[in-house]
C-alpha positions as CSV (number, residue, x, y, z in Angstrom):
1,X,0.0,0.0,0.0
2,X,1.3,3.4,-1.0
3,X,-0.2,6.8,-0.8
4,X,1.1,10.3,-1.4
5,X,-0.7,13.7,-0.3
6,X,-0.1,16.4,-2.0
7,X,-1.2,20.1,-1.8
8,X,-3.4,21.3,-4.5
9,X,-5.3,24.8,-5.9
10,X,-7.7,22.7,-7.5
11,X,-8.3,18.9,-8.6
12,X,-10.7,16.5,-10.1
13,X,-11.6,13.4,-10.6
14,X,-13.4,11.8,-13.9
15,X,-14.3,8.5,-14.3
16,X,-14.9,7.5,-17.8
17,X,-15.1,11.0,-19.2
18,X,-17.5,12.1,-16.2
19,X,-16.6,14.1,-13.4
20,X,-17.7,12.6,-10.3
21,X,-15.4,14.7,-7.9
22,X,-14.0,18.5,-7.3
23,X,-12.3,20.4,-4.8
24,X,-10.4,23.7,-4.5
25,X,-7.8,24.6,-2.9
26,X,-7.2,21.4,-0.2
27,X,-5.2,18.0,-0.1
28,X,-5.4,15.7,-2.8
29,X,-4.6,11.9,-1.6
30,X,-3.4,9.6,-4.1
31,X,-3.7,5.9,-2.9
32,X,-2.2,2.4,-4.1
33,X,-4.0,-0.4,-2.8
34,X,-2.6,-4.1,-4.0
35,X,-3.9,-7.6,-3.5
36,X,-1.7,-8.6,-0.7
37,X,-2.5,-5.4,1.2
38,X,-5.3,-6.0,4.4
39,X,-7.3,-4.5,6.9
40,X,-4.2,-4.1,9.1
41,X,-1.9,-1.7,6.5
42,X,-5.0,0.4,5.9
43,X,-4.8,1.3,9.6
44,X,-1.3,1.8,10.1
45,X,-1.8,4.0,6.8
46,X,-4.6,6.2,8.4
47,X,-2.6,6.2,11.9
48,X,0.2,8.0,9.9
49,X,-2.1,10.8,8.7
């Protein structure tokens, strides 16, 4: 599991040529999920941030 945050004026999300997210200025959180990765690296992820 990976994930980088990174500080943004503006930033969107489109899925299939929709967009189905927006925000301003705000953090943007990009995050890697992979097979092997399980309920406990998802928690020591969010206890990082």
């Amino acid at each position: 599991m990976r994930a980088v945050v990174q500080r943004v004026s503006a930033a969107e999300v489109e899925v299939a040529g929709d967009r189905i997210a927006q925000l301003d200025h705000g953090l943007l959180a990009l995050v890697g999920v992979g097979r092997e990765d399980g309920s406990r690296d998802a928690l020591d992820l969010a206890l990082i941030w």
